[in-house]
C-alpha positions in Angstrom: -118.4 94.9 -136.6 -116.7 95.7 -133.3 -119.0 93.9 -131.3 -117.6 90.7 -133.4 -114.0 91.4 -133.1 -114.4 92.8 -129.4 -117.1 91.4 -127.2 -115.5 92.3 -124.3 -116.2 96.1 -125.4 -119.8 95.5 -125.2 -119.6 93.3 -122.3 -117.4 95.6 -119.8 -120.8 97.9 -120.0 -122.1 95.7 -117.3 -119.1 95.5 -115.0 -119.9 97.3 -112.2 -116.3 98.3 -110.9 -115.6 99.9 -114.3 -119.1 102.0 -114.5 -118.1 103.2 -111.3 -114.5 104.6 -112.1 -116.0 106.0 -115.7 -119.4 106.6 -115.0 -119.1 110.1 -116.2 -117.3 109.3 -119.5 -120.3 106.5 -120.0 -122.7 109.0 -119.6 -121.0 111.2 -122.0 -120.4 108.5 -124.7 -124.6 108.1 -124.0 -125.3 112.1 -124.8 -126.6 112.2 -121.5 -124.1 114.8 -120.0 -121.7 116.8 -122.0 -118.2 116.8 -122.4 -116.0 118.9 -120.5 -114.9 121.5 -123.6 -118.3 122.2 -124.0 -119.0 122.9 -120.5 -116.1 125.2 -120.5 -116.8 126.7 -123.6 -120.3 128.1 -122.0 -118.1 129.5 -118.8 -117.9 133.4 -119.8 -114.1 134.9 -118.7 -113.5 138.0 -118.3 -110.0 138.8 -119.8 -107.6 140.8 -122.1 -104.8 140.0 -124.0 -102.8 143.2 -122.4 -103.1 141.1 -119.0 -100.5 140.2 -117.6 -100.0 136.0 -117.6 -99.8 136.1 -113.8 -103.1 137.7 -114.0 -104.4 135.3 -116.7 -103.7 132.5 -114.3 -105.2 133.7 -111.5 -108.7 134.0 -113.3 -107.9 130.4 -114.3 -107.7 128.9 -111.3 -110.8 130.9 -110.3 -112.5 129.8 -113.2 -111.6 126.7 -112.7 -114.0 126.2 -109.5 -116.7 127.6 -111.4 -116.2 124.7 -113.8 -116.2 122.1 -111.3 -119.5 123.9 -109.9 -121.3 124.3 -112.8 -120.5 120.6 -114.0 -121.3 119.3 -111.1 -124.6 121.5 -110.8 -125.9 120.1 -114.9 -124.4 116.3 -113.7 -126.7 116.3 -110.5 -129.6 117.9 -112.5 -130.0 116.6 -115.5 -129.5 120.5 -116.8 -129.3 121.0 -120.9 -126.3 122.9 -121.5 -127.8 124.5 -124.1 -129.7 126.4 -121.4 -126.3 128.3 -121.0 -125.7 131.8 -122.8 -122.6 131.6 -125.6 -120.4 134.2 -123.6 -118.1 136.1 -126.0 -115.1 135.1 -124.5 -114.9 131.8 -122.8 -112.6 129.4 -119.9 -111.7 127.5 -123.1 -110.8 130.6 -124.9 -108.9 132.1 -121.6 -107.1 128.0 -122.0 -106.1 128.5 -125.5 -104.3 132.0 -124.6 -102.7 130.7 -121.7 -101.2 127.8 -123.5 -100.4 130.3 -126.5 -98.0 131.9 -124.2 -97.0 128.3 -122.9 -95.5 127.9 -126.4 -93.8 131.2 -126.7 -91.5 129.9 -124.2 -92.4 126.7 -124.2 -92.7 124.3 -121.0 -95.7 122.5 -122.1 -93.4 119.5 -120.9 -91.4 119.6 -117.7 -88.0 119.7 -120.0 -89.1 123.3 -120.2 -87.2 123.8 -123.0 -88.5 127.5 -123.3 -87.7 127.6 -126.8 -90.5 129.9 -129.3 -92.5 127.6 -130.9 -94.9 130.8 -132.1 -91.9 131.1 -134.7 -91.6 127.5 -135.2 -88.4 127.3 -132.9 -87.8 123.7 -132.5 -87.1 122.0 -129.1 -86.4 118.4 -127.3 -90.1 117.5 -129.0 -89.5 118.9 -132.4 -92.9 120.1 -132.6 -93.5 123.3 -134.0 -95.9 125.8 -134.4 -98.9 123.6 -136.1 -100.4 120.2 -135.2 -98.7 117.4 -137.5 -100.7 114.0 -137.9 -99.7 110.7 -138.5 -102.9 108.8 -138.5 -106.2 108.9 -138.1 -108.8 106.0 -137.8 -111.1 103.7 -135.6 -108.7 102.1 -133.1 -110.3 98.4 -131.9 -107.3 97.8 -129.6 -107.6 99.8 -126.5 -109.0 99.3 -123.4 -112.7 97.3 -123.7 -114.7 100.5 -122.0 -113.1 102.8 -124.8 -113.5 100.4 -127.9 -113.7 101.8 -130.7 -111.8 104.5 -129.8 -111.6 107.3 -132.6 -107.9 107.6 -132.3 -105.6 110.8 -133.8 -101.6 109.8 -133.8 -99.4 113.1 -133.6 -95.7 113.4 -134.0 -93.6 113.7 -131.8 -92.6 113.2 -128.0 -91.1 114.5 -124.9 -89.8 111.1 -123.9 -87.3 108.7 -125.8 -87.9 105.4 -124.8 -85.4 103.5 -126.4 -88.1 100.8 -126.6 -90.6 102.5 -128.0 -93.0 100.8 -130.3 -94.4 104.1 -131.9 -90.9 105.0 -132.9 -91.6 106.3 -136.5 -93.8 108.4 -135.1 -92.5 109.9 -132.0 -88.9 109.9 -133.5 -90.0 111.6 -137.0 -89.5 109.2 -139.2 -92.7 109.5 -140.9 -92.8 113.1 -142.5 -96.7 113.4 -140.9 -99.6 115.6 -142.1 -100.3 119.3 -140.7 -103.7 119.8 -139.7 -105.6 123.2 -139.6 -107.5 123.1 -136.2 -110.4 123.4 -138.0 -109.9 120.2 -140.4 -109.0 118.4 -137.2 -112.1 119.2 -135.5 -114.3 117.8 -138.9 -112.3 114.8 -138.2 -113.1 114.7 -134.7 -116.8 114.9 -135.6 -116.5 112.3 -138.2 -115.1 109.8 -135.6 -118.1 110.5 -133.5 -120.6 110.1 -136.3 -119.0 106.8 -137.3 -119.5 105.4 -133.5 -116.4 106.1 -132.3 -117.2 106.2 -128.1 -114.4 108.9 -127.5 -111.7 110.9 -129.3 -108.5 109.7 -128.1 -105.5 112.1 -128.2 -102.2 110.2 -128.7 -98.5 109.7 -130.1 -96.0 110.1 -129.8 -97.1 112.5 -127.1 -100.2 114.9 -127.6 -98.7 117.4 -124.5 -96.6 119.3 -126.9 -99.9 120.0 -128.9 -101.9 120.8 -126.0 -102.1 124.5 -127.3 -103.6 123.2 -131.0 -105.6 120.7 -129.1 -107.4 123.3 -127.1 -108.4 125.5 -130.7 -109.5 121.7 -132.0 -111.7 121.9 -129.2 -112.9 125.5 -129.9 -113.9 124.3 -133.5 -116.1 121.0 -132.3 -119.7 120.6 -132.2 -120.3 117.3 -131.0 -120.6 116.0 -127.9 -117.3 113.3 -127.4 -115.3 112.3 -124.4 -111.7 113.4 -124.6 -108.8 110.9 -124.1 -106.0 112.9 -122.7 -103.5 109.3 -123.7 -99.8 109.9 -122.2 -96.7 109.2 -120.6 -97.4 111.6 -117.9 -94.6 113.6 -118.5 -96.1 116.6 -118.9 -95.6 120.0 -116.4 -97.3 121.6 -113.7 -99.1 124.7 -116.0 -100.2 121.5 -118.6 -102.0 119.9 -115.9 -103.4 122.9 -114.7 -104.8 123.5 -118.6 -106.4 120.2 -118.5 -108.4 120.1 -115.8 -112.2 121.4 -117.3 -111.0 119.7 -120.8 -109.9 116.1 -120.8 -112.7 113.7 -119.8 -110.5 110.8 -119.0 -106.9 111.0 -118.4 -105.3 107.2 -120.0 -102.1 107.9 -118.1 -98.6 105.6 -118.8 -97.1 104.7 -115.6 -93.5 103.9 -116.8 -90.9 103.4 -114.3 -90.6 103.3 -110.3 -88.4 105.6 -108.2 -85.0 104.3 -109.7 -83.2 106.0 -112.3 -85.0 103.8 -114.9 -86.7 106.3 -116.4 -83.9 108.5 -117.1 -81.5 105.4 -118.3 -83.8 104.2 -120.5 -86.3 107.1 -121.8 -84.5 110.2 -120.9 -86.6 111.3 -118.4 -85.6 112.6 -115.3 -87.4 112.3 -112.2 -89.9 110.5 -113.7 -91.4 109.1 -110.4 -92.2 112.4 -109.6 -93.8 113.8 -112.3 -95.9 110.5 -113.1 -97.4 110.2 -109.5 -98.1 114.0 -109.0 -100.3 114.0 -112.6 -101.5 110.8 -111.5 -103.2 112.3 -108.6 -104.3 116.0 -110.7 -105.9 113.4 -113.1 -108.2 112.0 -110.3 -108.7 114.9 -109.0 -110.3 116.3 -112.3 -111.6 113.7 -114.1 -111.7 109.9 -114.8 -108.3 107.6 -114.8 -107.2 104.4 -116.9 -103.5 103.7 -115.8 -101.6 102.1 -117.9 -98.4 100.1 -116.7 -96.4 98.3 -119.2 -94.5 95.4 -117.7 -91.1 95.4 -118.7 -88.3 92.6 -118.4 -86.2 92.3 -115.3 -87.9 95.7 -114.0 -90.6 94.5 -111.9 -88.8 95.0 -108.7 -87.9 98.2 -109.1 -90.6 99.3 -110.8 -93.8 97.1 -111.7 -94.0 96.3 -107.9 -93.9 99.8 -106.6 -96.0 101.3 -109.1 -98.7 98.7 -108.0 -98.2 99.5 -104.4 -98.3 104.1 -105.4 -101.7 103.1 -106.8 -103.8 100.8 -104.2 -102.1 103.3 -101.6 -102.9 107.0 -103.3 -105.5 106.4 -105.9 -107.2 103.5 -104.6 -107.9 100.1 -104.9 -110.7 100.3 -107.3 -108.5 102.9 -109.7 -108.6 101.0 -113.4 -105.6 99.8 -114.5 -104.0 98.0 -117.3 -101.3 95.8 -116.3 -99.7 95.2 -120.1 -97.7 92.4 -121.1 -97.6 93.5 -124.9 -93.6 94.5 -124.9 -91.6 93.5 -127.4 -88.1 94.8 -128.2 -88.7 97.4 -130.6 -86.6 100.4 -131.9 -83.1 100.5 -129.8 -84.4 98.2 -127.1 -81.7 95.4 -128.0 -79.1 97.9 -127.3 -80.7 98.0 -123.8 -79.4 94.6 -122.1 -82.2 93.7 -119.7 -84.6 94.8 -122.4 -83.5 92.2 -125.7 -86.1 89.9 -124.7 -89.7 89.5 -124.1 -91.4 88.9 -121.1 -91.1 85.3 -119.2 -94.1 83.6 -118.0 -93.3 83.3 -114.6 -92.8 87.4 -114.9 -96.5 87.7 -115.9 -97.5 85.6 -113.4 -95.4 87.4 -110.7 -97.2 91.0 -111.9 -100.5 89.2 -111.8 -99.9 88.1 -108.2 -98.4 91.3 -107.4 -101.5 93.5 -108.4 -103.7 91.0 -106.3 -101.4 91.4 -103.4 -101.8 95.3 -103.8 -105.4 95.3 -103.3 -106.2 96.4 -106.9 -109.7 95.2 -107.9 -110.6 96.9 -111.0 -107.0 95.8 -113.2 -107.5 94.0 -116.5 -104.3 92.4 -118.3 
């Protein structure tokens, strides 16, 4: 059925500029190389919980170059993981007791609102101590290469984009479902078997779940390419966390240098924190940026966004330039935002892109 509604889904497989910016998540939707979670839960870690986090992180970062060895090691050999011993305690497992600790002082997000989310203390997010779930289904909307895209909406988020179009969710409206990793991993396995190409981790914002997301992960046993799908503005130890577990990172590019992103979604620095994730994304896996065009901000941010990208990731980096927006939520109460976009204003992002250099953008 998606193949009717979507034919660019099957067609992008023979696009050559997008196999080579995904070729390892095609491979991985093919069963012909494993996920990352699964590589990382055959890594054996040595570790207590009476060390110290300091200590815990240093392993991590060591074991973090073993990942990228052994990977790299079954991708260029055609090696079954299965060949690899189940070691008792694993990188995922040292992951998932890092980012335990995360949350009982949390600063999953770089608000770092330290609050105890162990005891269900609430913070800027409003997550607490167990994943909550809006929906769950077969998404047919999303980029052609990851359609369909088995899709899990959590509450909550660590922005508040007075635009937002996933309001109810982000914003609480809807009351949500709480999940037991272990029923959330079934579902996961139940996307795959129903031909889902990836799992896709989204919101509202999946960083302040990263911790229940990792003992998902610990639960699955099927081979499925991970969608890390955000706004980017997730901290330092969150990206750190990631690398060796999201497959490809679908990455929002909001707002340029200005203050935009802190006028209109509360989020300071913004710029900063979006390009330096940017680049730990393409440093550990596979990158889809997404840029939504918004009205009367493509000078100040559409056009330097385009320009970070062709300059620091590269002109073949896969992009979505988006021309969906619509005012939703408070948007109207935003003057330069009560409107949709003008045609000449999608031309001029069209143009802009080209100008750039980028050769691998869809629209």
């Amino acid at each position: 059925m998606w193949r009717l509604l979507r034919p660019d889904a099957q067609a992008v497989l023979n696009d050559k500029m997008v196999a080579k910016s995904l070729s390892r998540y095609f491979s991985v939707v093919e069963n012909e190389r494993p996920a990352k979670f699964l590589i990382a839960n055959k890594i054996q870690a040595d570790f207590d919980k009476t060390d110290s986090t300091e200590q815990l992180w240093l392993k991590h970062d060591r074991l973090t170059e073993e990942f990228c060895s052994t990977e790299k090691d079954i991708d260029d050999t055609g090696r079954s993981i299965d060949e690899l011993a189940n070691p008792r305690m694993s990188y995922l497992d040292l992951k998932i007791e890092i980012a335990t600790r995360i949350l009982a002082d949390c600063h999953l997000c770089v608000r770092r609102c330290r609050v105890d989310r162990v005891v269900n203390e609430l913070g800027y997010c409003r997550c607490g101590d167990r994943i909550v779930v809006s929906t769950i289904f077969d998404h047919l909307g999303e980029e052609p290469e990851l359609v369909p895209s088995g899709t899990i909406f959590t509450m909550g988020c660590t922005m508040k984009c007075e635009h937002c179009q996933n309001w109810t969710i982000s914003q609480w409206i809807e009351k949500g479902e709480v999940y037991r990793p272990e029923e959330l991993a079934k579902e996961v396995e139940k996307l795959r078997a129903g031909g889902c190409r990836n799992v896709n981790l989204v919101g509202g914002e999946p960083t302040p779940w990263l911790q229940q997301w990792l003992l998902v992960f610990r639960h699955t046993n099927v081979n499925v390419p991970i969608i890390w799908n955000s706004n980017s503005y997730y901290s330092p130890e969150t990206a750190s966390l990631l690398a060796g577990f999201a497959d490809v990172y679908l990455l929002d590019f909001k707002y340029g240098p200005d203050a935009c992103g802190s006028r209109i979604s509360d989020a300071p620095n913004y710029w900063e924190v979006c390009t330096r994730n940017h680049l730990e994304a393409q440093r550990h896996g596979e990158l889809i940026t997404r840029i939504l065009v918004l009205p009367n901000h493509l000078e100040c941010c559409t056009r330097p966004i385009l320009n970070w990208i062709a300059n620091n990731l590269g002109r073949e980096t896969r992009v979505n330039v988006m021309f969906q927006y619509r005012p939703e939520w408070r948007a109207r109460e935003v003057p330069e935002l009560h409107r949709e976009l003008r045609e000449d204003e999608v031309e001029k992002a069209v143009q802009w892109a080209r100008d750039a250099g980028l050769v691998n953008f869809i629209t």
